[in-house]
C-alpha positions in Angstrom: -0.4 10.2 0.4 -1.9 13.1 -1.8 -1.3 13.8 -5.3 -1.5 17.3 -6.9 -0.4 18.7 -10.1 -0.3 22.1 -11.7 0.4 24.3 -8.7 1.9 26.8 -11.5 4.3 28.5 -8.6 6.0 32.0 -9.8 3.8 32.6 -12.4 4.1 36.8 -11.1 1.5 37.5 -8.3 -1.9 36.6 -9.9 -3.3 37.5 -6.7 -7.0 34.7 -7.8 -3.7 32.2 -7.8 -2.3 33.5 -4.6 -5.6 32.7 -2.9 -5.8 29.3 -4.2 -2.3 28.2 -2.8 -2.7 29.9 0.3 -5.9 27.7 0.6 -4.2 24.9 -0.4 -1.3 25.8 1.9 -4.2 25.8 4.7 -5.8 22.4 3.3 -2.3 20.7 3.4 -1.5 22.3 7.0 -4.9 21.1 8.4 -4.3 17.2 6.8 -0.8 16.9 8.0 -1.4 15.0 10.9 -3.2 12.1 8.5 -1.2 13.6 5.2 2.7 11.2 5.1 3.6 12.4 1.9 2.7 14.8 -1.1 3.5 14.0 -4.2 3.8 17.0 -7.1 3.1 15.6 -10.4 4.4 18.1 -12.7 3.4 21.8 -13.2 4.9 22.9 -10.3 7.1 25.5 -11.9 5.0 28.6 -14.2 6.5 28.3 -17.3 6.6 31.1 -19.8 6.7 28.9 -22.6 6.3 25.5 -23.8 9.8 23.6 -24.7 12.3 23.7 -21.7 14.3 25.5 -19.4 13.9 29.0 -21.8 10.9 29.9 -20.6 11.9 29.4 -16.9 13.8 32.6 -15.2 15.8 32.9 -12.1 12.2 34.9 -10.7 10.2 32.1 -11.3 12.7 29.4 -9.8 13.0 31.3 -6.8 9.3 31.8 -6.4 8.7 28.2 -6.9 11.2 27.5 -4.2 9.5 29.7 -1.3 6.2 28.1 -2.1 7.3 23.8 -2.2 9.8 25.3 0.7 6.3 25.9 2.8 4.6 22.9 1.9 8.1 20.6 2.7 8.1 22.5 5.9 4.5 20.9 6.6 4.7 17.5 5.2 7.1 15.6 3.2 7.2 16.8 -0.4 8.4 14.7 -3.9 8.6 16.7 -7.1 8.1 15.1 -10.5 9.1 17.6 -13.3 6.3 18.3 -15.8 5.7 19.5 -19.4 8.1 22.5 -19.8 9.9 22.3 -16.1 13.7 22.5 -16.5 14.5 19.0 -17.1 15.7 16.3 -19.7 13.0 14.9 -22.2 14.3 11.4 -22.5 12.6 9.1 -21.0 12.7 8.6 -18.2 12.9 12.1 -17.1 15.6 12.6 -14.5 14.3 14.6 -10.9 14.6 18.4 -11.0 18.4 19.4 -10.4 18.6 20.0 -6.7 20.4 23.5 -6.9 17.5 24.6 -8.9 14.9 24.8 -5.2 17.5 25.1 -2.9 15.4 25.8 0.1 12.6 23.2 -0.5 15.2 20.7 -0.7 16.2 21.5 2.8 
C-alpha cells in the first residue's frame, strides 16, 4: 500500500509539475508488481481557490481524470477528497461523486 497526497492534477501545464507526475507515473509503474493499492489522500484535484467546488472548472476535472485514469490503469487507486476538492464539509466527508472522474473510475 502507498500513500500520496497533493498530486495537484489540472493545475494548467506547469511543465516542473508535469515532470514530477510523469516521474511519479514511472515510480508507481516500476512498484506495481509489489504496489496492491494507492491511496490519494487529498489534493488530488488543483484548486483555484480555497472554499469548494468554485474554484474547480470543468478543465481541471477533466485533467485530473486523465492523470488518476493512468495511475488506476497501473494499480488500484482510492481517492480521499481534500481541502478545497468538490465535496461536502461535514464530517465525515462523503467520496468524490463518481461522475466527477469518469474514466479513473473505470
Amino acid at each position: 500500500v502507498a500513500f500520496v497526497s497533493g498530486l495537484s492534477l489540472g493545475g494548467g501545464g506547469v511543465s516542473a509539475h508535469d515532470d514530477a507526475f510523469e516521474r511519479f507515473v514511472r515510480f508507481v509503474s516500476d512498484s506495481a508488481p509489489d504496489l496492491h493499492l494507492l491511496i490519494v489522500c487529498g489534493g488530488a484535484i488543483q484548486c483555484a481557490s480555497r472554499g469548494g467546488a468554485a474554484g474547480v472548472g470543468r478543465d481541471m476535472l477533466a485533467a485530473a481524470d486523465e492523470g488518476l485514469a493512468r495511475l488506476a490503469a497501473i494499480v488500484p487507486v482510492r481517492v480521499l477528497p481534500g481541502d478545497g476538492e468538490p465535496t461536502n464539509l461535514t464530517l465525515p466527508q462523503l467520496p468524490l461523486h463518481p461522475s466527477l472522474l469518469p474514466r479513473a473510475r473505470r
